[in-house]
C-alpha positions in Angstrom: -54.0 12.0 -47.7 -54.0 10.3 -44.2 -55.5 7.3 -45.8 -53.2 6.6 -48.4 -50.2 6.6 -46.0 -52.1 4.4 -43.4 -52.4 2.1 -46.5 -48.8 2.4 -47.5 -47.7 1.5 -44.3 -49.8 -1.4 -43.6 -48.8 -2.7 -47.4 -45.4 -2.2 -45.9 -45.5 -3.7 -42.8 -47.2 -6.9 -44.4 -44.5 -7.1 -47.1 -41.9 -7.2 -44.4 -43.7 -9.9 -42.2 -44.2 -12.0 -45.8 -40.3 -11.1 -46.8 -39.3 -12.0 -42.6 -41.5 -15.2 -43.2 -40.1 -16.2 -46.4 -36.3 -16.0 -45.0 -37.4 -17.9 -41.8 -39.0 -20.4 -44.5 -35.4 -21.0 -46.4 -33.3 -20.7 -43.3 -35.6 -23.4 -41.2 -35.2 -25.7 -45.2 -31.5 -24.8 -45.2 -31.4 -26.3 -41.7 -33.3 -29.2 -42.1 -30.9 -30.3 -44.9 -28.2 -29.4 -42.5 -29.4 -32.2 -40.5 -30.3 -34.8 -43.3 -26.2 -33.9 -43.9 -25.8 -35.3 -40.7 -28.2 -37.3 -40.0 -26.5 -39.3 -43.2 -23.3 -40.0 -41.3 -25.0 -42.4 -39.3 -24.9 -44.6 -42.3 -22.3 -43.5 -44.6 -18.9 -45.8 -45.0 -15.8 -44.0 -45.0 -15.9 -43.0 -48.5 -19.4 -41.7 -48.2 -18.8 -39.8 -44.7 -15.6 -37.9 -46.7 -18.0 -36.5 -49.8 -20.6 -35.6 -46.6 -18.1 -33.9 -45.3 -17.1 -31.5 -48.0 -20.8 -31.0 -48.4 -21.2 -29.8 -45.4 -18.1 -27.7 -45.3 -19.1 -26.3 -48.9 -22.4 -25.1 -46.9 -20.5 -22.2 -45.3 -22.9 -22.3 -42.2 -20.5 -22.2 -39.1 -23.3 -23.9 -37.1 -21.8 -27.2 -38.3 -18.2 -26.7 -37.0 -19.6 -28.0 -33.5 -20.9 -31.2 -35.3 -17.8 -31.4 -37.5 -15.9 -31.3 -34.4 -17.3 -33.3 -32.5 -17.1 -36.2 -35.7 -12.8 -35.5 -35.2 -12.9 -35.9 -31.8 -14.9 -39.3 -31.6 -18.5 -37.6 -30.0 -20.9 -37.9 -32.6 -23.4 -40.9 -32.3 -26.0 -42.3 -34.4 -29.4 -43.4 -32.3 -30.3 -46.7 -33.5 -33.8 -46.3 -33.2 -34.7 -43.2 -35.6 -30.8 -42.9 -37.7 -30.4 -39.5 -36.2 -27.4 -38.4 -35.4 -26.4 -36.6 -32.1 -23.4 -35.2 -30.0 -23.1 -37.1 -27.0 -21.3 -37.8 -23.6 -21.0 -40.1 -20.9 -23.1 -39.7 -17.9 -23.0 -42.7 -16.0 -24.5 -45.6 -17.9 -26.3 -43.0 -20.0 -25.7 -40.3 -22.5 -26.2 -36.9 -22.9 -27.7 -36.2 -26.1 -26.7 -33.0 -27.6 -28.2 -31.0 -30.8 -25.7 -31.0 -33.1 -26.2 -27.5 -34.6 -27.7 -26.1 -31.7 -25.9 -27.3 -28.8 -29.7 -27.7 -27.0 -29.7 -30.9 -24.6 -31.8 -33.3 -26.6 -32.5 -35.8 -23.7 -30.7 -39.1 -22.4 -30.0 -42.6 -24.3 -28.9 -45.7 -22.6 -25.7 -46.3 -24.3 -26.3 -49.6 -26.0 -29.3 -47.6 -28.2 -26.4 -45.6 -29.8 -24.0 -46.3 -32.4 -20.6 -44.5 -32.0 -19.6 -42.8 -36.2 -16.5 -44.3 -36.9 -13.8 -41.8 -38.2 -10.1 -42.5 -39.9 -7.0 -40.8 -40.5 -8.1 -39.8 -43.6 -11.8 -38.1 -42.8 -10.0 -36.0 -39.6 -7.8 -34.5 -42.6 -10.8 -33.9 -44.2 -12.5 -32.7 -41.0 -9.4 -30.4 -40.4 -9.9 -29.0 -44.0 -13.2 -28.1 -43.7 -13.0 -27.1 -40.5 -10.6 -25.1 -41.5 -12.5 -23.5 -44.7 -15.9 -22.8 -42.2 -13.8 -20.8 -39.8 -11.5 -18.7 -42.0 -13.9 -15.6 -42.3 -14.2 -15.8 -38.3 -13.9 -12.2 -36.6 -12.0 -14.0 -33.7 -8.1 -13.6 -34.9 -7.4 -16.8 -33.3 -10.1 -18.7 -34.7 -8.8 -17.3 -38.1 -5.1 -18.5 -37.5 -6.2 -22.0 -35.9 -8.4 -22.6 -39.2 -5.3 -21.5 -41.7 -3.4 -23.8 -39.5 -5.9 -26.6 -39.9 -6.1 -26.3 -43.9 -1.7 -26.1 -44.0 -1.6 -29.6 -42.3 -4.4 -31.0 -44.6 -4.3 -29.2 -47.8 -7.2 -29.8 -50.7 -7.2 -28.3 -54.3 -10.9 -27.6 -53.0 -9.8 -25.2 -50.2 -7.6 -22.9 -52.9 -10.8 -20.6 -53.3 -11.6 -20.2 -49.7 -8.0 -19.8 -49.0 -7.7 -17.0 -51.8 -11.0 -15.5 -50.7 -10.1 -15.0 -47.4 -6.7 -13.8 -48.3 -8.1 -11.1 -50.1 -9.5 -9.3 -46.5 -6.8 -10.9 -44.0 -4.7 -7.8 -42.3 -3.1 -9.8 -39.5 0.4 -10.8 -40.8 0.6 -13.6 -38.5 -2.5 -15.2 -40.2 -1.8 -13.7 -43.6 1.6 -15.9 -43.5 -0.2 -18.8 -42.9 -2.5 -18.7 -45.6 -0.2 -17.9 -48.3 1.9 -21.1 -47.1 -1.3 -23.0 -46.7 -2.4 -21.3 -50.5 0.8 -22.3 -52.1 0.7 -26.3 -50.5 -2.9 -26.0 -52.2 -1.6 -25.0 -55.9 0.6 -27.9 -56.0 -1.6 -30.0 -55.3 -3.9 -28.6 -58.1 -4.7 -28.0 -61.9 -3.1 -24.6 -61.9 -0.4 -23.3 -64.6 3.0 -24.7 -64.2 3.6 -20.9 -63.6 1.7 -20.8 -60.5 3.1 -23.8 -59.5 6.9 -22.7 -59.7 5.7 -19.4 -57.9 4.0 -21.5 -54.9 7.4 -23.8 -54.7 9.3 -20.9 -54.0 6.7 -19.5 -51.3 7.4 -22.4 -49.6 11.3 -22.4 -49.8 11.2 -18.5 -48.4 9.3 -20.2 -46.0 11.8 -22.6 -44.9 12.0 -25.2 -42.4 11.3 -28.7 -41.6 7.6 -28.6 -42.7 8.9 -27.1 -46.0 10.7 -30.4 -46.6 8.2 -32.5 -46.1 5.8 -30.4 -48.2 8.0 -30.3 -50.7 9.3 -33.7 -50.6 5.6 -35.3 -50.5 3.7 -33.2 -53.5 3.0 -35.2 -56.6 4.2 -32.4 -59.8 5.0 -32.7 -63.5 8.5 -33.8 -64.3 9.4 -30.4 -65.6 8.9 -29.1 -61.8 10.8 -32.1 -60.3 14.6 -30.2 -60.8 12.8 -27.1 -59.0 11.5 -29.0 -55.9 14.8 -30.3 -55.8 16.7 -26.8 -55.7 14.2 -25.6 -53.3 14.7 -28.9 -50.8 18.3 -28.3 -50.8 18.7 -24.5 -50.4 16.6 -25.4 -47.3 18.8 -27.6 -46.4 21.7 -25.1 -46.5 19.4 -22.6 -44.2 18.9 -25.5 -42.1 22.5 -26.4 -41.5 23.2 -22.8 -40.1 20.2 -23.1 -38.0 21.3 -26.3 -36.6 24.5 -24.9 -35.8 22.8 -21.8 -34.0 20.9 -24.4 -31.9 23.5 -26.6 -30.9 25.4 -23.0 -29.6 22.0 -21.8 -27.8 21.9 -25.5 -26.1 26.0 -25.2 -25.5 25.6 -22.3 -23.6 22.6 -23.3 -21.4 25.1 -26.1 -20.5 27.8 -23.7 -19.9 25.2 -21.6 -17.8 24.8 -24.5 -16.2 28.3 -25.6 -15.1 28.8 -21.7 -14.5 26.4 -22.2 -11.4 27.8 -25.5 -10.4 31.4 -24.3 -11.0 31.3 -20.9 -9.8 31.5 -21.6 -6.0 33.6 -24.3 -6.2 36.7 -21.8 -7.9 36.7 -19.2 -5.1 37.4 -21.9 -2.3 39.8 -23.6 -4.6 41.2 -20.9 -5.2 41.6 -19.2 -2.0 42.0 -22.4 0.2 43.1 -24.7 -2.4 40.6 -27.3 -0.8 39.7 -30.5 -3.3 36.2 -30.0 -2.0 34.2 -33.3 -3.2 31.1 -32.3 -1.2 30.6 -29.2 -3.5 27.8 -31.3 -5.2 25.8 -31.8 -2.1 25.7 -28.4 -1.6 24.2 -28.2 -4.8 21.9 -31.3 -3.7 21.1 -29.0 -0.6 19.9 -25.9 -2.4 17.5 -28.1 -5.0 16.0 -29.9 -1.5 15.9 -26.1 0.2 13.8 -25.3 -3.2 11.2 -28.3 -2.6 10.7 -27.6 0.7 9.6 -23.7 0.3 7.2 -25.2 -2.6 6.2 -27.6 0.1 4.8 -25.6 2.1 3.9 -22.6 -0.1 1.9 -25.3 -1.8 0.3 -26.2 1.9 -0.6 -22.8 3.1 -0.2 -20.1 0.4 -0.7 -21.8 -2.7 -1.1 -18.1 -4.5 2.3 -17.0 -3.3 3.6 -20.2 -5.7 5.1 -18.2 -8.5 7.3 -16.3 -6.1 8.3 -19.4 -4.8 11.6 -19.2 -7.2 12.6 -15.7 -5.5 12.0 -17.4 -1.8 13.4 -20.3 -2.5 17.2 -18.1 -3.7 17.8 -16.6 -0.1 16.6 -19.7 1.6 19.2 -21.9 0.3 21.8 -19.5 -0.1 21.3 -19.8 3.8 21.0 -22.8 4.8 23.6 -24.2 2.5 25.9 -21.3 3.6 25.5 -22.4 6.8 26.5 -26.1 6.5 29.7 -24.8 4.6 30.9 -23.0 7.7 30.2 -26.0 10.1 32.0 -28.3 7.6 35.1 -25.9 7.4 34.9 -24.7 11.1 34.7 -28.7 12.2 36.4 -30.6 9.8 38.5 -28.9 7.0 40.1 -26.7 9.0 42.8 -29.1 10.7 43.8 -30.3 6.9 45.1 -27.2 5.2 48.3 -28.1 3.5 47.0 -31.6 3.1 44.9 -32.1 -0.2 44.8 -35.5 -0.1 42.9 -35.6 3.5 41.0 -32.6 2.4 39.7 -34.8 -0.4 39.0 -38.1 1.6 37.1 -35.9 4.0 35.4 -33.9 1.6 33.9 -37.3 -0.2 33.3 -38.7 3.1 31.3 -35.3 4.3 29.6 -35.8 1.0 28.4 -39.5 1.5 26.9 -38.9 4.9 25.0 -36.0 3.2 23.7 -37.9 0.4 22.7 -40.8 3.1 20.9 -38.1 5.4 18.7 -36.6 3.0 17.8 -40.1 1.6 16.8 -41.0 5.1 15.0 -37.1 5.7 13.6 -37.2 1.7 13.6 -41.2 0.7 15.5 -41.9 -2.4 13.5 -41.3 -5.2 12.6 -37.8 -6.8 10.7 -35.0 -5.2 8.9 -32.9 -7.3 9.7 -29.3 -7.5 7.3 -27.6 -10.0 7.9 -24.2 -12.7 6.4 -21.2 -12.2 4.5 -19.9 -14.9 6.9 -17.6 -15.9 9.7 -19.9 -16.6 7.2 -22.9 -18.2 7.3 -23.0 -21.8 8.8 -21.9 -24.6 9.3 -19.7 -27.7 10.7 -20.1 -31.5 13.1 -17.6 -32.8 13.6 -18.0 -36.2 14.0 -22.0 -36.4 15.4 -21.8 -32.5 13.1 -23.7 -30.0 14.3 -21.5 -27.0 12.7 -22.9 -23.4 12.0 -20.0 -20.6 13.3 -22.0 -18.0 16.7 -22.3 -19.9 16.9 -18.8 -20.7 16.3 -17.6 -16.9 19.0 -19.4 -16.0 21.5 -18.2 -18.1 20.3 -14.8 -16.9 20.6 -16.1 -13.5 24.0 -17.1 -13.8 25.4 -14.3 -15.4 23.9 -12.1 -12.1 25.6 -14.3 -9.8 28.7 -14.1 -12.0 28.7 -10.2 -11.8 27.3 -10.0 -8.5 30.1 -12.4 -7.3 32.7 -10.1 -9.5 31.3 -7.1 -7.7 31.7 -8.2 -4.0 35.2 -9.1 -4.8 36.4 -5.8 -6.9 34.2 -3.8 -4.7 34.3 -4.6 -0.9 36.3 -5.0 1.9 35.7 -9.0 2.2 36.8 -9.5 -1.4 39.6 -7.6 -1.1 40.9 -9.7 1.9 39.7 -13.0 -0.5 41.9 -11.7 -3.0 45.0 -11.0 -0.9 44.7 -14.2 1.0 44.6 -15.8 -2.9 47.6 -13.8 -4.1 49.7 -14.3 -0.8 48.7 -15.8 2.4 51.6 -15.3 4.4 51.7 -11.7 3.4 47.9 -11.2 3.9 48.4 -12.5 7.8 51.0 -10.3 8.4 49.2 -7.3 7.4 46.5 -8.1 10.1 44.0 -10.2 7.9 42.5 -13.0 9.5 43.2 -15.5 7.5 41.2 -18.6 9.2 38.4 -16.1 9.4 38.5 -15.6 5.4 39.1 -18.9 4.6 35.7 -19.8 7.1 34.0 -17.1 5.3 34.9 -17.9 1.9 33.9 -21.7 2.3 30.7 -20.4 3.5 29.9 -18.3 0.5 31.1 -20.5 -2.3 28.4 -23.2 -0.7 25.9 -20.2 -0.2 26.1 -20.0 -4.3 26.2 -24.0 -4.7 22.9 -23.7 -3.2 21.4 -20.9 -5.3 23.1 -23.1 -8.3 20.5 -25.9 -7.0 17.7 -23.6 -6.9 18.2 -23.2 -10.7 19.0 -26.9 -11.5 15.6 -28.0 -9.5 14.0 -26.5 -12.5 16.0 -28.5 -15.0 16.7 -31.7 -13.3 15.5 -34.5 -11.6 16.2 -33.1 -7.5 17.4 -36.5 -5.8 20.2 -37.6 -3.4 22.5 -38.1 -6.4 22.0 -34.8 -8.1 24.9 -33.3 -7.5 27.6 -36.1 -8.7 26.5 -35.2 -12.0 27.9 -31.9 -11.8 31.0 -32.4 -9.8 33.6 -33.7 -11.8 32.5 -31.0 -14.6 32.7 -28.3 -12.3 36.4 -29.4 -11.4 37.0 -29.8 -15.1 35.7 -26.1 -15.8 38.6 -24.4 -13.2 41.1 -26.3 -14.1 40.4 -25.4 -17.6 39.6 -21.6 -16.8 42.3 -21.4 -14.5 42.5 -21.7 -11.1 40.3 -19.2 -8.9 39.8 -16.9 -11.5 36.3 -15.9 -12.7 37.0 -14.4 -15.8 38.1 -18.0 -16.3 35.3 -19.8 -14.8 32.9 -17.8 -17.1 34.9 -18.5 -20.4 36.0 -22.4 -19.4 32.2 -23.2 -18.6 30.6 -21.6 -21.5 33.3 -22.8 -23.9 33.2 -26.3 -22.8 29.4 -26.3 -22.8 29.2 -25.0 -26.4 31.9 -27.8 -27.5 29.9 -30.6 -25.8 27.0 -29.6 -27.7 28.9 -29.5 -31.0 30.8 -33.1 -30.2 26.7 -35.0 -28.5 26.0 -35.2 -32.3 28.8 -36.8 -33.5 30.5 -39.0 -30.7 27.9 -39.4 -28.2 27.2 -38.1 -24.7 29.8 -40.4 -23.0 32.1 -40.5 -25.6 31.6 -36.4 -26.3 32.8 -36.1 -22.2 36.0 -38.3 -22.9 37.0 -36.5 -25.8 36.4 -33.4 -23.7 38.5 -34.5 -20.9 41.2 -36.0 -23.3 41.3 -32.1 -24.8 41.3 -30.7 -21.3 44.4 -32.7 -20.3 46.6 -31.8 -23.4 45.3 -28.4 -23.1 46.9 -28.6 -19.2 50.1 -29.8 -20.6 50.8 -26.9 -22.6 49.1 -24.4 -19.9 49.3 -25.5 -16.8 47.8 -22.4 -14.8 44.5 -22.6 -17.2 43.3 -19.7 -19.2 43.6 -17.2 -17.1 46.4 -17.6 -14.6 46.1 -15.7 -11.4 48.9 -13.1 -10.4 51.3 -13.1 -7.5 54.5 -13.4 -5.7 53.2 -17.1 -3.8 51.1 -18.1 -6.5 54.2 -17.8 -9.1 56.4 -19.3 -6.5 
């Protein structure tokens, strides 16, 4: 009995080394005409190296994504002595000679022993496609969505089976959504029933978008489809419109967010001292330079600390600029209440021999102040390309809007600010320092200009002249909103943003600003107080 399962198991055992041999046998063959595959592109023309590509594609073997790769991107040579073909990179004036379905090192070449594969347009669509087709089965998610990616932009009839195949086992929506749009591009572009056909043009109308367009527009069908690629093309169209509308409001009010910042300051020292302050820019300039210079030397000594540089950067400038307001208004503005016009002359003047001081500090061209990861990039909402830089600013400046709103509602200082705005002459006679207010007041509307040129480092190009661009907007947003109100400031800069945006498209930048300003001035004639006009017995008199 011993015996005959001794000899069972040896019979076993050698039918599993013969079976293990056998397999080893076929997959050594099955690599070997791997390689002739690609060994052949070292003398295939263009039309050639496309029917060598789909051969190798219809192989399924993902050891020849590497080589098909490496064929798009330009590395594949062809070594003149033997016709095989090889990944390789530079290393001097030799090459680095790669397997091309193993990856092993094969040795060096000098490079004039190699002949670089030429590749067109028209092979990296194929390349893409089959690419695409090898990967799709991948248990990496993101491999799978790169590779349905890859087959939407090139689409082939011959894909459709993959595609379908692959659709079959896909749970990640993400994916799933790709491949049916990248199935339905396929089907037009195939012998399938009319049927099918009108079933993958609307697939790609739910889909929607720019790309749908261009599908759509580019397909070759029968005539009877024609009339429904043409309903499809324009019902996207329609979507489009309303999404083009939403965009030009998301970009309105990231201007408006914007001007908010610029303009904010500026309308509590107009307000309260009814200063034409032209150097309100600068301090704008001042905070962006206060924002290069932490960078500077968080970049020079604590480079980790770099994505906190933003949240430094705020107090920094808030400070400094702060601080230049109150000299300014303590040694200058001071002796010329009552007299806007000096108060403006002064004002530019202070403004000129800032702009010339930091171009001697700085130099005059741009310094570079860099984003932190968390406000780099950006996202798509529906057909909305929203940036994260442009979105943390709006957030910012609706803080400093409330915060603002809260210190004068809600403290001692902003109840003085308010009663020195309603009435002066009352507000001194009830003991309120008034020069004291005004010093203060100054101080903190620069304090803000600064934190406004934290935000616009991030945006815009931080130089000597930054903030001119932003002055005469600023002025145009109070006036409009209403002198020293910040109810008004918020509405006026968010509504003139938005109506920029809408006019850019039609009129043009310059001409959009003119138009603006001509609305601004008949909009003044009717109200002259602005939007919101503020309250009280020496304002109305």
């Amino acid at each position: 009995m011993l015996d005959k399962f001794v000899y069972r198991l040896a019979l076993t055992l050698i039918a599993g080394l013969f079976l293990a041999l056998a397999l080893t046998a076929t997959s050594l063959r099955a690599e070997d005409d791997t390689h002739g595959l690609i060994n052949q592109l070292g003398q295939a023309n263009f039309q050639q190296a496309g029917d060598i590509v789909e051969s190798l594609a219809k192989t399924g073997d993902p050891k020849v994504v590497p080589a098909l790769q490496a064929f798009s991107d330009g590395d594949l040579y062809v070594r003149k002595a033997d016709n095989h073909v090889f990944i390789a990179k530079s290393s001097g004036d030799r090459m680095d000679l790669l397997d091309p379905l193993t990856g092993q090192a094969a040795g060096q070449e000098v490079k004039d022993n190699l002949g670089k594969i030429k590749i067109n347009n028209n092979l990296r669509r194929a390349v893409r496609a089959a690419l695409g087709s090898l990967t799709l089965m991948s248990p990496d998610r993101a491999t799978r969505l790169a590779a349905a990616q890859s087959i939407l932009k090139a689409p082939s009839a011959d894909s459709l089976e993959t595609v379908e195949t692959a659709l079959q086992s896909e749970k990640d929506e993400e994916v799933r959504t790709t491949l049916e749009r990248a199935r339905a591009v396929a089907v037009l572009g195939s012998d399938r029933p009319a049927e099918d056909k009108k079933a993958a043009i609307e697939t790609i109308k739910a889909e929607g978008g720019r790309d749908a367009i261009g599908i759509l527009s580019s397909v070759s069908v029968d005539e009877n489809l024609k009339p429904d690629i043409v309903t499809a093309i324009a019902g996207i169209q329609e979507q489009l419109k309303i999404w083009d509308a939403a965009q030009n409001v998301w970009y309105g009010l990231s201007l408006g967010s914007v001007l908010l910042l610029a303009a904010i300051g500026l309308a509590i020292t107009f307000g309260v001292m009814g200063i034409i302050n032209m150097a309100h820019g600068e301090m704008v300039m001042l905070g962006a330079y206060s924002t290069f210079m932490v960078q500077s030397v968080i970049r020079n000594s604590y480079p980790e600390l770099f994505d906190w540089s933003l949240a430094i950067a705020l107090p920094v400038a808030f400070i400094v600029t702060g601080a230049v307001g109150l000299v300014i208004e303590r040694g200058v503005i001071r002796f010329l209440y009552g007299r806007p016009l000096e108060t403006l002359l002064a004002t530019w003047g202070i403004s000129l021999v800032l702009q010339q001081a930091v171009r001697s500090i700085f130099g005059p061209t741009n310094q570079e102040v860099g984003n932190p990861s968390w406000m780099s990039g950006s996202f798509e909402l529906g057909y909305l390309s929203i940036t994260w830089n442009r979105l943390w600013i709006i957030v910012f400046a609706l803080g400093v809007f409330v915060a603002l709103l809260l210190l004068l509602k809600r403290s001692a200082f902003g109840l003085q600010m308010r009663a020195v705005t309603q009435n002066r002459r009352m507000a001194s006679s009830m003991g309120i320092r008034t020069p004291w207010v005004d010093a203060f007041t100054f101080a903190l509307g620069s304090g803000i200009a600064g934190m406004a040129g934290v935000a616009l480092s991030q945006i815009d190009n931080v130089s000597p002249n930054l903030g001119q661009g932003y002055i005469i907007d600023s002025f145009m947003v109070v006036v409009f909103g209403g002198v020293g109100n910040l109810w008004g400031t918020l509405v006026g800069a968010f509504s003139l943003g938005i109506l920029n945006k809408f006019l850019e498209p039609y009129a043009g930048a310059v001409l959009g600003k003119i138009l603006v300003l001509v609305l601004i001035i008949l909009f003044i004639q009717k109200r002259p107080r602005g939007l919101f006009a503020l309250k009280g017995r020496a304002v109305e008199a």
